[in-house]
C-alpha positions, 0 to 999 in steps of 0.5 A: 327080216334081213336084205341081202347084200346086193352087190350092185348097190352102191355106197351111200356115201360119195367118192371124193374126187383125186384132185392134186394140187401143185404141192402134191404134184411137186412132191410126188415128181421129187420122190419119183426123180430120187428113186431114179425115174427120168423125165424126157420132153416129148418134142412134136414133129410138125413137117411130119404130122402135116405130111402124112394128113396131106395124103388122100387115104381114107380116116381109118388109116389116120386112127390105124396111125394115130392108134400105134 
């Protein structure tokens, strides 16, 4: 007699981990820079961040911002 295949179950066999090295990072971001992408430096607004964490409001106004 057969098992049914169980859906649930999992593979014996393990998933390998995605872990890039320098070499494949720096070969994906050239492909992605010749096929027009742009890449932008996201610079933090210190003043600002320090500003808004002085205000006495309550922490699920800081999540609300933090959130988007």
């Amino acid at each position: 007699m057969k098992k049914k295949f169980n859906i649930k179950r999992k593979s014996r066999k393990g998933v390998v981990a995605f872990k890039p090295n320098r070499a494949f990072l720096n070969e994906a971001m050239g492909a992605y820079l010749e096929n027009g992408g742009k890449i932008t430096k996201i610079e933090m607004d210190e003043k600002a961040f320090q500003s808004f964490m002085a205000h006495p409001e309550n922490p699920t106004a800081v999540d609300d911002f933090l959130r988007g």
